[in-house]
C-alpha positions in Angstrom: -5.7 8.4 32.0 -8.1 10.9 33.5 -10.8 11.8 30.8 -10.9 15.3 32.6 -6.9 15.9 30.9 -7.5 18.8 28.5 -7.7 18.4 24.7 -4.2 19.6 23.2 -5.6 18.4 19.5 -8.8 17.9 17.9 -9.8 16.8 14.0 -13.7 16.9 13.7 -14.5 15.2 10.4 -11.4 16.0 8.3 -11.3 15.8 4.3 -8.3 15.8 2.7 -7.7 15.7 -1.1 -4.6 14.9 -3.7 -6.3 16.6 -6.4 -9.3 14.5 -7.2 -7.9 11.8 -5.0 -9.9 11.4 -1.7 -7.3 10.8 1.2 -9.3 11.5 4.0 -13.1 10.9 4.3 -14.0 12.3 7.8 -11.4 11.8 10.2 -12.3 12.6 14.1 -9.7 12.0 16.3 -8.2 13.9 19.7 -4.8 13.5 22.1 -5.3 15.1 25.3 -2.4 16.3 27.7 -0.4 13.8 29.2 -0.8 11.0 26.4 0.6 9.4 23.8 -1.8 8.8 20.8 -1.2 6.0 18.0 -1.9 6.2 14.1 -2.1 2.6 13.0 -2.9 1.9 9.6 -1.5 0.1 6.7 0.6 1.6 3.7 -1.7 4.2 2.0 -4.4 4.1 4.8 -3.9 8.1 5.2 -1.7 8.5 8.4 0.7 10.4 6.8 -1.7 12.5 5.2 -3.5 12.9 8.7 0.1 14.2 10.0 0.3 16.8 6.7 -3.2 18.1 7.6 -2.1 18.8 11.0 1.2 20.6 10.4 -0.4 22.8 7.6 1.2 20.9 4.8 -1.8 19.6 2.7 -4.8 21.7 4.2 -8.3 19.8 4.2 -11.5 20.6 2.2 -13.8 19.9 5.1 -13.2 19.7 8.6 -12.1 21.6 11.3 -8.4 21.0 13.3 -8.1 22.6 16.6 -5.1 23.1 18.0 -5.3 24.4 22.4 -8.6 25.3 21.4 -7.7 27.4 18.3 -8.8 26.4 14.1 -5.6 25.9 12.6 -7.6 24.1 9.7 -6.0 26.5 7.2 -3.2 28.2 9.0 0.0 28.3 7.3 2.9 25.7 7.9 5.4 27.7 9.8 2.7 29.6 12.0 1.7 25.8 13.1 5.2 25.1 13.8 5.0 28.8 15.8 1.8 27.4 17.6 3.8 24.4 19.4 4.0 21.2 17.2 6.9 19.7 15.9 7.4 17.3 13.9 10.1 14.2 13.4 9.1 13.4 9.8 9.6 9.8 8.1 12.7 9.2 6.7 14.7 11.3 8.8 15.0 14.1 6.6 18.5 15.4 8.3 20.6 17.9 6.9 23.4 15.4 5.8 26.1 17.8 5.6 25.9 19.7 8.5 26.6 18.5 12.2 24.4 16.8 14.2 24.7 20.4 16.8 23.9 22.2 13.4 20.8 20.0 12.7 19.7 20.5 16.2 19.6 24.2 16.1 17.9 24.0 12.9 14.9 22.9 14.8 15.0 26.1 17.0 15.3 28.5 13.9 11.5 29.8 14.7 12.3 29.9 18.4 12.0 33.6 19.6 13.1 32.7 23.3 16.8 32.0 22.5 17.6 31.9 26.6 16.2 28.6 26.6 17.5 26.7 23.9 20.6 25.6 25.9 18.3 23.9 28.4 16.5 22.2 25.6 19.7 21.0 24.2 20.8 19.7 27.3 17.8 17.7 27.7 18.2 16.3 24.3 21.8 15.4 24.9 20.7 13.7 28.0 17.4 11.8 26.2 20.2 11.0 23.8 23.7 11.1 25.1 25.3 9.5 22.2 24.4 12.9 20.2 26.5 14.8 22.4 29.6 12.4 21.9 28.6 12.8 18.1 27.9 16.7 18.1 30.3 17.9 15.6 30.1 14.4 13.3 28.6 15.3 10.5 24.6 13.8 10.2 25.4 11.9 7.2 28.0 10.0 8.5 25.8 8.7 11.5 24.0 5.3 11.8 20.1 4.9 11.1 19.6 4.8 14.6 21.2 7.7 15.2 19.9 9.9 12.7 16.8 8.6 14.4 17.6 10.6 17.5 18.7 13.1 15.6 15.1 13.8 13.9 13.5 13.6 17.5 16.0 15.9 18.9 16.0 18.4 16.2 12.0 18.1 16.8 12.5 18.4 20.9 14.4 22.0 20.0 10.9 23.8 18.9 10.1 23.2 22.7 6.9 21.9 21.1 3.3 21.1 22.9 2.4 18.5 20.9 5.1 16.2 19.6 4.2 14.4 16.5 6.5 11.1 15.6 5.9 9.4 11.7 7.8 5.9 11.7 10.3 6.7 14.3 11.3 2.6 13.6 11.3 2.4 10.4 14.7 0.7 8.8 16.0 0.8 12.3 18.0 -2.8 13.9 15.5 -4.0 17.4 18.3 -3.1 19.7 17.6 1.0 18.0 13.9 0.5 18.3 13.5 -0.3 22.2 15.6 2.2 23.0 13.9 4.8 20.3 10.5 4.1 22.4 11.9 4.1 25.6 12.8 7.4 24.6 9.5 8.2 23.5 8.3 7.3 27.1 10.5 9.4 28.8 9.4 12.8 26.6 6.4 11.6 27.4 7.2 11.6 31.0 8.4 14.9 31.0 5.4 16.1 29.9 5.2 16.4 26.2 1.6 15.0 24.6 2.4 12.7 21.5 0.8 11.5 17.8 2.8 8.5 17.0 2.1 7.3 13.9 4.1 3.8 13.8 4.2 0.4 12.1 4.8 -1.9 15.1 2.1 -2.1 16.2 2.8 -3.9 19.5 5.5 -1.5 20.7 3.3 1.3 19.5 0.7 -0.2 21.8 2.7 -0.7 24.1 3.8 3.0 24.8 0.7 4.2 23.8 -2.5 5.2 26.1 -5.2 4.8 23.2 -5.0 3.9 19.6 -7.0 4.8 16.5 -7.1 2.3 13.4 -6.9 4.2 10.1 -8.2 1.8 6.9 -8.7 3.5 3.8 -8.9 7.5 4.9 -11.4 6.5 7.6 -11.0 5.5 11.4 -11.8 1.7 11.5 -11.2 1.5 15.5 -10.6 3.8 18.4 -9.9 2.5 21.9 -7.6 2.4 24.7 -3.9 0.9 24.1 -5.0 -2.4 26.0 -8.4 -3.2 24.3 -6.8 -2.0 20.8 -4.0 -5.0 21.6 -6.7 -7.9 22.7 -9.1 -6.8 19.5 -9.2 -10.0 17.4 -9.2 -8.1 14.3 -5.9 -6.0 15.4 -4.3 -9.4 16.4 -4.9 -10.5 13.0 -4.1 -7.5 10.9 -1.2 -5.7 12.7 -0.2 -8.0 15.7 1.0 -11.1 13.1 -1.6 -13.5 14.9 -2.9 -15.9 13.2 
């Protein structure tokens, strides 16, 4: 990865608060065009929080958050979603009784360039084909896996710049997971900058250009993918090696 590739993202020193609870004590972190970025961190290190400061949903104290160049520190949640970045959340967080077409277009509700969202839902029917097999199934009905690719896909409709993924694994069976991130490669691929925030590790690694360590609200580590998976202390932490 060229270090020239512009900056798409950018927290300077970001503090973030629950109340009196410090969540976030100076997080710096970047993903430039082209790459895909990892969030590793144990339960309650802060990467969620670090997503919910980004997408406007739990604004910081101190900090700045740039966003192509522009302080979206305190800008509103929908005008960030407006801006380009989209979010697949944890859990899912489908609409269960709607279709799996339905949940889609709910992703494009802010879209005001409606000539394009049947190109966008072709290319998430083709990431995901089993979605189109499944488009009038209702989203409850559907497997883990699949309401996996749902959340992705109803993220992929915002046409966003900046792609942000919180436990796209989580609760899924292995065969679900490679195929989740070879997924994530391919929108990659295409051209779409991602903030994984994962816990596998390895296959986050894996897909992964460079990787920042969260412990406790502050960055631990930050290096590229390889060097973050031969770092004894990564091994040992979130690798399983003993």
């Amino acid at each position: 990865m060229s270090t020239q590739a512009a900056t798409v993202l950018e927290l300077h020193d970001v503090h973030t608060y629950y109340g009196s609870i410090h969540a976030l004590k100076g997080v710096s972190l970047e993903v430039r065009e082209g790459e895909i970025v990892t969030l590793l961190g144990a339960n309650g290190a802060g990467k969620s929080t670090t997503l919910r400061s980004i997408n406007g949903l739990n604004h910081p104290r101190r900090g700045k958050i740039r966003f192509q160049g522009d302080d979206i520190t305190n800008a509103p949640a929908h005008s960030i979603v407006g801006r380009g970045i989209a979010q697949s959340p944890e859990g899912r967080r489908l609409f269960p009784r709607m279709t799996v077409l339905e949940n889609l277009e709910m992703g494009a509700f802010q879209r005001v360039d409606r000539s394009g969202l049947q190109e966008d839902l072709d290319r998430v029917y083709s990431l995901f084909p089993r979605l189109l097999e499944r488009k009038s199934q209702k989203a409850g009905t559907l497997s883990g896996g699949e309401q996996q690719m749902v959340a992705i896909g109803r993220a992929l409709m915002a046409h966003p710049k900046l792609l942000m993924l919180d436990e796209p694994s989580m609760g899924l069976a292995p065969i679900f997971v490679e195929r989740i991130f070879e997924i994530i490669r391919e929108i990659n691929s295409q051209g779409t900058p991602i903030l994984l925030v994962e816990q596998n590790a390895l296959m986050a690694l894996d897909v992964a250009s460079r990787g920042y360590v969260l412990e406790t609200g502050k960055i631990a580590l930050a290096d590229d993918a390889k060097k973050l998976k031969q770092n004894e202390d990564v091994k040992k932490t979130y690798l399983g090696a003993s």
